[in-house]
Kinemage of the C-alpha trace (Angstrom):
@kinemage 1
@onewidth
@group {chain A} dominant
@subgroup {mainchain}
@vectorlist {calphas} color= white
{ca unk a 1} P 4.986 -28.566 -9.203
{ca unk a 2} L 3.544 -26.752 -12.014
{ca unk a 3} L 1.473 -24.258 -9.740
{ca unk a 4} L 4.684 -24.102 -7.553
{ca unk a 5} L 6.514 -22.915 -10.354
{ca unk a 6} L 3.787 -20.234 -11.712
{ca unk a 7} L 3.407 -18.673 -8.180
{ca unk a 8} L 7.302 -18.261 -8.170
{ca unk a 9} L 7.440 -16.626 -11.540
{ca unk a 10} L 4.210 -14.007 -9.803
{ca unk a 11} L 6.387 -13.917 -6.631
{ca unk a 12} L 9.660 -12.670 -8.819
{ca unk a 13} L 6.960 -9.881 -10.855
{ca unk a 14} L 5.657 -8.689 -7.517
{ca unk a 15} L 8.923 -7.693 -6.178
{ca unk a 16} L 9.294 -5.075 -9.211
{ca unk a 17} L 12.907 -4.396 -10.325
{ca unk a 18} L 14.425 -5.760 -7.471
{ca unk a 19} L 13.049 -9.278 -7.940
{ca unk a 20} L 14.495 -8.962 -11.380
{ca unk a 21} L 17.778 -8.636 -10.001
{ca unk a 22} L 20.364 -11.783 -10.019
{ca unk a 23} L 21.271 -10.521 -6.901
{ca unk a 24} L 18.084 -11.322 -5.645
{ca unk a 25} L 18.247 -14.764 -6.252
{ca unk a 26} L 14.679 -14.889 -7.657
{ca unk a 27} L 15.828 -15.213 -10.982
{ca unk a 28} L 17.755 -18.499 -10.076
{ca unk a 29} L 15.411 -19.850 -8.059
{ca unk a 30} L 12.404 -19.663 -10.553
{ca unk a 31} L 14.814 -20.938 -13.302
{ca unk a 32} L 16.219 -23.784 -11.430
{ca unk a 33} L 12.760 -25.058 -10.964
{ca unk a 34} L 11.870 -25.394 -14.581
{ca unk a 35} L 14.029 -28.971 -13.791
{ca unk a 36} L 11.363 -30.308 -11.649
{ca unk a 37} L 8.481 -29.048 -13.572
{ca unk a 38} L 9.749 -30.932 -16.668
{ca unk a 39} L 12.201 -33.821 -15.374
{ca unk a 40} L 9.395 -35.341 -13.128
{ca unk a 41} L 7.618 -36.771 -15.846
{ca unk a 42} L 6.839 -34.472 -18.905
{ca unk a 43} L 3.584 -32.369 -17.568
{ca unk a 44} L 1.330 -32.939 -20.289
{ca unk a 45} L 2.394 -36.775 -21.309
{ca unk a 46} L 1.728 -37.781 -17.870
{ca unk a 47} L -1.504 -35.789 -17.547
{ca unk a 48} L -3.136 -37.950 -20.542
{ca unk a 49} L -1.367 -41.082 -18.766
{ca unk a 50} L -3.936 -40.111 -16.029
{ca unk a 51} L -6.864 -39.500 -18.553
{ca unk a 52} L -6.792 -42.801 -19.576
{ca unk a 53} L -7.030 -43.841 -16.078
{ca unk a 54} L -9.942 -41.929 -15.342
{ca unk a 55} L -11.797 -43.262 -18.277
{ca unk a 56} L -10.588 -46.783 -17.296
{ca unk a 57} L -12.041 -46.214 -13.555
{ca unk a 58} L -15.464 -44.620 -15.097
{ca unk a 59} L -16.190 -47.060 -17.510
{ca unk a 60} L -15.691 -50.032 -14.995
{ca unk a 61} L -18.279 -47.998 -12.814
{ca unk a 62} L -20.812 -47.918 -15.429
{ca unk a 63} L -20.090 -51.749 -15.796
{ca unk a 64} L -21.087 -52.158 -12.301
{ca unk a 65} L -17.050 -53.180 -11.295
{ca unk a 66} L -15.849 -51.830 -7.908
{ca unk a 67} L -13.960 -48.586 -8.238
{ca unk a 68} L -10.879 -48.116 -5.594
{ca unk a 69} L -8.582 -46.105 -4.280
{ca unk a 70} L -7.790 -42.657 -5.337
{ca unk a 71} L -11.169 -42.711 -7.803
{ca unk a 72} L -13.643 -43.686 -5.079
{ca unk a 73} L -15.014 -40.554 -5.111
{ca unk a 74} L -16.982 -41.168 -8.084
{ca unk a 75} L -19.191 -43.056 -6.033
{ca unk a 76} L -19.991 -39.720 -4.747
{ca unk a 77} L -23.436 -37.930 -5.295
{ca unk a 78} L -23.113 -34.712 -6.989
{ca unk a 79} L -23.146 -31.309 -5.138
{ca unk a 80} L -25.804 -29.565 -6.163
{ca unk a 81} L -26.372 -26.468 -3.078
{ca unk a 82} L -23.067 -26.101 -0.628
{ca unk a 83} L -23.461 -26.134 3.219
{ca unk a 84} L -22.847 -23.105 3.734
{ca unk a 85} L -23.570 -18.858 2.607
{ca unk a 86} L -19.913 -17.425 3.372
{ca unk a 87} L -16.466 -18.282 2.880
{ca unk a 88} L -15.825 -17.701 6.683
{ca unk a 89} L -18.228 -20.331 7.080
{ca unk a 90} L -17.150 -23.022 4.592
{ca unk a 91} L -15.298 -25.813 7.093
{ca unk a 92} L -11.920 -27.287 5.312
{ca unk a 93} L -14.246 -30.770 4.412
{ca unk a 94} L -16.594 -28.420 2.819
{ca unk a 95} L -13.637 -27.186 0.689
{ca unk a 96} L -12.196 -30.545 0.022
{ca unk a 97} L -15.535 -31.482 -0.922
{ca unk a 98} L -15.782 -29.074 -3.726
{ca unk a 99} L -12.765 -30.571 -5.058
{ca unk a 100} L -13.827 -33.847 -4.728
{ca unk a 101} L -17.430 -33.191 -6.541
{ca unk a 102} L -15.019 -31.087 -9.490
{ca unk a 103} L -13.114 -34.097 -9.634
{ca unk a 104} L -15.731 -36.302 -10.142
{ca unk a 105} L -17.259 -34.089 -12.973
{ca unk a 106} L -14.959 -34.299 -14.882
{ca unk a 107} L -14.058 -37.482 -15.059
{ca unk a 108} L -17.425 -38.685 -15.587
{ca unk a 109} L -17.609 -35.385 -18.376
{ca unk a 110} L -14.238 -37.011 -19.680
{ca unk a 111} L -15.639 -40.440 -20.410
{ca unk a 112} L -18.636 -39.272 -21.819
{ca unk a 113} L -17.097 -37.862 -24.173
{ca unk a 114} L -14.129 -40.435 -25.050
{ca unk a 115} L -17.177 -43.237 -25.829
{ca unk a 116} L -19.432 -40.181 -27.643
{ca unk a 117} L -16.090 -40.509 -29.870
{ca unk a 118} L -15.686 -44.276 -30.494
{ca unk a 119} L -19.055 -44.553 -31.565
{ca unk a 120} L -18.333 -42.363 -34.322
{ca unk a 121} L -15.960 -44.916 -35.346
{ca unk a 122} L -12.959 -43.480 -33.785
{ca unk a 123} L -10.249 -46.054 -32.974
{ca unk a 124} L -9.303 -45.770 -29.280
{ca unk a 125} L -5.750 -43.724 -29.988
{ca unk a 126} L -8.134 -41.085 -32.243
{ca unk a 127} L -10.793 -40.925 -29.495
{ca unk a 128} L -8.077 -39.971 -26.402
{ca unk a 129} L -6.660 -38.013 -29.374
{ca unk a 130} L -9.883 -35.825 -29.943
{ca unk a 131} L -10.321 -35.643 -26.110
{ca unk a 132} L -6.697 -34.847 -24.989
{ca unk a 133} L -7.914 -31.288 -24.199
{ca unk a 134} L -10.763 -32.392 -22.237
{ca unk a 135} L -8.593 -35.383 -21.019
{ca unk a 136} L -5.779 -33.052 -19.332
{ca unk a 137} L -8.771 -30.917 -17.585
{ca unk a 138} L -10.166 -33.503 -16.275
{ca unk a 139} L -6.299 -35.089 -14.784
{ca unk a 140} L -5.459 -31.678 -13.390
{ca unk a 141} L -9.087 -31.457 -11.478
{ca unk a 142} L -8.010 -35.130 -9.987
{ca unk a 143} L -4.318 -34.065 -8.833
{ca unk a 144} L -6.252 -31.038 -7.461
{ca unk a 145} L -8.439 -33.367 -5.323
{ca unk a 146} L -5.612 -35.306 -4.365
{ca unk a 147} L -3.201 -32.801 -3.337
{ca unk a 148} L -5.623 -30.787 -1.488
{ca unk a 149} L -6.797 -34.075 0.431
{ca unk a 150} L -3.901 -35.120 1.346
{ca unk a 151} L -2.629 -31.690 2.479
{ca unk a 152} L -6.004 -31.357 4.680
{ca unk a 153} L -5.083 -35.453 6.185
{ca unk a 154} L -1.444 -34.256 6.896
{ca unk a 155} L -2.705 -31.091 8.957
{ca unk a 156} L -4.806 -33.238 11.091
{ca unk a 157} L -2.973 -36.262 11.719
{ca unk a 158} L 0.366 -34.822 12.284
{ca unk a 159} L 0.111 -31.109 12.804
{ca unk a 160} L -2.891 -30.718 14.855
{ca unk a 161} L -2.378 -33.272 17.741
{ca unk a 162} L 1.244 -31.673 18.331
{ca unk a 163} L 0.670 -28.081 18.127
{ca unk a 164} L -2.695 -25.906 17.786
{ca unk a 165} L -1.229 -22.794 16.774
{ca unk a 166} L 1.112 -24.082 14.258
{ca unk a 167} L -1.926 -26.101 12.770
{ca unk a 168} L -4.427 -22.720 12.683
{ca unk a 169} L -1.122 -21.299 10.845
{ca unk a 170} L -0.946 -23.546 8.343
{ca unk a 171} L -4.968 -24.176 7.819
{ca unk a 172} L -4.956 -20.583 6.989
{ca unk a 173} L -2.833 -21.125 4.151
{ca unk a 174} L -4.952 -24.281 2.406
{ca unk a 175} L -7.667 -22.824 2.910
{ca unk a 176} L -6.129 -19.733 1.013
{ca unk a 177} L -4.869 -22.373 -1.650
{ca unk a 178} L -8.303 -23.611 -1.564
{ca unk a 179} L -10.291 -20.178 -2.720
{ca unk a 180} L -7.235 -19.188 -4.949
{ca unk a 181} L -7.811 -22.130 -7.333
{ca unk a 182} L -11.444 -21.779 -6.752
{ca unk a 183} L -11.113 -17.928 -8.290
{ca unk a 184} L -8.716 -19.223 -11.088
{ca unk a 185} L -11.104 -22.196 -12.118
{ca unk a 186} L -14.430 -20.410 -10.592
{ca unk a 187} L -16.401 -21.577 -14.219
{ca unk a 188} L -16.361 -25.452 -12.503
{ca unk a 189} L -18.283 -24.803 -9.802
{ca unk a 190} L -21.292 -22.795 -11.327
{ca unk a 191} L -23.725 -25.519 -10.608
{ca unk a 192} L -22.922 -25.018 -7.001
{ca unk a 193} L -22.098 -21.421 -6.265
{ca unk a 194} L -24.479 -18.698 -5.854
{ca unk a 195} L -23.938 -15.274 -6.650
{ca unk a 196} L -23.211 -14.015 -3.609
{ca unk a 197} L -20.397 -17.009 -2.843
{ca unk a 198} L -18.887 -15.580 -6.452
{ca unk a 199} L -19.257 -11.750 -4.994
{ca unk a 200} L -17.662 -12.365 -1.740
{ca unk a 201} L -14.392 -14.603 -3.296
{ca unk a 202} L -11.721 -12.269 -3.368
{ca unk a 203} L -13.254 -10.642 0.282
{ca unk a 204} L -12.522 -14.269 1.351
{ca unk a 205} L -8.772 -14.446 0.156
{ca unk a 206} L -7.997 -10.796 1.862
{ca unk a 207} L -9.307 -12.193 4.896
{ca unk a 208} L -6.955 -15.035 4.833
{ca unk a 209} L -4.339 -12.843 3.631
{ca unk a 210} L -5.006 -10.203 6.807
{ca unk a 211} L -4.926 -13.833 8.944
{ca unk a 212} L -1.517 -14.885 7.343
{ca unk a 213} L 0.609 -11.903 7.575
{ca unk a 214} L 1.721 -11.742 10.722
{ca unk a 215} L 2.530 -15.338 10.808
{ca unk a 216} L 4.600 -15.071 7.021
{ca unk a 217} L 7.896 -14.588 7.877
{ca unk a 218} L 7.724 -17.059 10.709
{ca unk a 219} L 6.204 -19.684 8.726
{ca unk a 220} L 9.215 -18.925 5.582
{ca unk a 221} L 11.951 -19.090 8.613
{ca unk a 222} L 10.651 -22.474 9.793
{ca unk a 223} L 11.356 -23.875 5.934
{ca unk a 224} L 15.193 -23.586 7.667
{ca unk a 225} L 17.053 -22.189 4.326
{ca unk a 226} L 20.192 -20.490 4.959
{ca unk a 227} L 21.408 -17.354 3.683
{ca unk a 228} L 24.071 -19.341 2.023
{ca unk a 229} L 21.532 -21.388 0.160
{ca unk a 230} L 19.382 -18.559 -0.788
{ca unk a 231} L 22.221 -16.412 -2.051
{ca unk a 232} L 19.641 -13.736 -2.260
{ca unk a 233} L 20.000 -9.847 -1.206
{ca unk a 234} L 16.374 -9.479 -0.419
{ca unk a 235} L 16.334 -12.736 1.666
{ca unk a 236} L 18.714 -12.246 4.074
{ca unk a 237} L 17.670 -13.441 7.844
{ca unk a 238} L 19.534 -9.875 8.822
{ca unk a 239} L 16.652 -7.938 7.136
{ca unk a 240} L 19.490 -5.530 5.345
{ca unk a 241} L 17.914 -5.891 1.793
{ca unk a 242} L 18.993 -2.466 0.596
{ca unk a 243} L 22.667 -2.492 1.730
{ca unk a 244} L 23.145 -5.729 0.159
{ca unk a 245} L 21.715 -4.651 -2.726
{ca unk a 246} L 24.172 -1.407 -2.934
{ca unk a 247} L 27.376 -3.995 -1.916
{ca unk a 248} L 26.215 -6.449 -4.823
{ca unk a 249} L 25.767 -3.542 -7.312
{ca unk a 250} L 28.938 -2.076 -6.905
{ca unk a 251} L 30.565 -5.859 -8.076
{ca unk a 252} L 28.630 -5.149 -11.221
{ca unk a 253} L 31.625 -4.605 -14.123
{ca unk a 254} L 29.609 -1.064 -15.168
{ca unk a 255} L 30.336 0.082 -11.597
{ca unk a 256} L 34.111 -0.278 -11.816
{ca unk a 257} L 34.963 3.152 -12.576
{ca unk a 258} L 34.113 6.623 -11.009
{ca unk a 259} L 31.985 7.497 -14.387
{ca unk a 260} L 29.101 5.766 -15.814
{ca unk a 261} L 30.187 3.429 -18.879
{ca unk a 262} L 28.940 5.243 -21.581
{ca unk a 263} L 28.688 9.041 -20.000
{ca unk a 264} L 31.091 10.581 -22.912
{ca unk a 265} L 28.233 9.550 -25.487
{ca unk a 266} L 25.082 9.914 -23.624
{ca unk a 267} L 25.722 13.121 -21.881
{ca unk a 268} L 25.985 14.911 -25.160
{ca unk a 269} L 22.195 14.461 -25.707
{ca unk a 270} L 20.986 15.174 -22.268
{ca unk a 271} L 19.432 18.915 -21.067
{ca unk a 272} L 22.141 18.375 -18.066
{ca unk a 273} L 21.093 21.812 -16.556
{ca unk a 274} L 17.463 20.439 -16.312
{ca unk a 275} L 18.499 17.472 -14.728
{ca unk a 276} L 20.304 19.365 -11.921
{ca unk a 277} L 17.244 21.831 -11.396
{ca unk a 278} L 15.578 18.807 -11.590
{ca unk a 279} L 17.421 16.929 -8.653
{ca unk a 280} L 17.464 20.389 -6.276
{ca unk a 281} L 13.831 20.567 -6.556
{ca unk a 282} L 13.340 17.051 -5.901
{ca unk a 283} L 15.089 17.656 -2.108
{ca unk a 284} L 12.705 20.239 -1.433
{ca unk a 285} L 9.144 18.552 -2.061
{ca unk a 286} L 7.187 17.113 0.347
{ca unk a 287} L 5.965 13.406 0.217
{ca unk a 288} L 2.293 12.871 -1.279
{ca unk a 289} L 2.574 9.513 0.809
């Protein structure tokens, strides 16, 4: 929810002025899902909830206790050299197996550090105190895992028997999510990566960006939103972004009147000659584009 909520706010900034717009609808939509982000379960409370079950899970490991579930992977061996030299060659396991070594890391990083801090005579509230920052890493690394996993699962049990070409569609994008995190966190894997995997990143993400344009607009249409619920200008299913735009603007209360609110004061410190050269010179050169 949290990265769903910072891409939106990067979607809104890409679009320029027009994504700042109410009319646009981007506004609403990145505001309405501040709810969700917060009313879920407060972020950061429920990250350190998960701390403490990492440590919990790590610590019965150590004491030789079975480990289950969605921790299993810290029976794992650690990653030391990745399977492959390219991103076009990394297989979706491979990625989900970076993930899952991160994961691991961390918590095992996380625990270390939580007993390093009892032994100093910490009580147990002062040691997942002095290790909250570390503590929330390490939770974040896990839902990574998770998410990722389970998004990889999905694709292949239910997606993949039904339709091929919807399920290349929508591998292209996790594997996209895949490298973007990867770039945003790329200091967690520097055990594994080589210099040449860090060179080539961003090469890898235009590649999957070149693969998932021309399926984007089919793959937004198939989330089945309505121009009704999108109440947006530059979402409409007609494509007519800029004559909604001009209808919506001329609703705005400064557009009521035949003269600018404001002209009587602002034209007296204006060069209004220049700005008429300027506008007949304007018709007259040619595009640098």
């Amino acid at each position: 929810t949290i990265i769903a909520h910072g891409h939106m706010e990067d979607l809104r900034k890409a679009c320029g002025g027009q994504g700042f717009l109410m009319s646009s609808g981007m506004p609403a939509i990145v505001l309405n899902f501040c709810d969700p982000a917060t009313v879920e379960g407060e972020q950061v409370i429920m990250s350190l909830q998960c701390s403490r079950f990492l440590i919990k899970s790590v610590t019965q490991l150590k004491n030789k206790h079975e480990v289950k579930g969605s921790v299993k992977y810290l029976l794992d061996a650690p990653i030391t050299t990745l399977p492959f030299n390219s991103w076009p060659n990394a297989t979706p396991e491979n990625l989900v197996a970076m993930f899952r070594d991160r994961a691991r890391r961390q918590a095992m990083r996380l625990e270390e550090r939580f007993q390093a801090s009892q032994k100093r005579g910490l009580s147990f509230t002062d040691a997942t105190n002095e290790t909250a920052i570390h503590g929330y890493k390490a939770a974040s690394c896990h839902s990574a895992y998770i998410t990722i996993s389970r998004n990889l699962d999905a694709l292949n049990e239910f997606v993949k028997p039904k339709d091929t070409n919807i399920y290349n569609a929508l591998l292209n994008l996790f594997q996209l999510t895949a490298l973007r995190q990867i770039k945003d966190d790329l200091a967690d894997w520097f055990e594994c990566l080589t210099p040449h995997l860090v060179d080539s990143l961003t090469d890898g993400i235009h590649v999957l960006l070149d693969n998932i344009r021309p399926d984007a607009v089919g793959l937004v249409d198939a989330l089945g939103f309505e121009d009704e619920q999108l109440d947006s200008t530059l979402g409409r299913y007609d494509g007519r972004v800029y004559e909604a735009i001009y209808e919506q603007a001329k609703l705005s209360p400064l557009n009521q009147s035949p003269k600018m609110v404001g002209w009587e004061s602002i034209s007296k410190v204006l060069d209004l000659d220049f700005i008429k050269a300027g506008v007949g010179q304007r018709a007259c050169v040619d595009s640098k584009l």
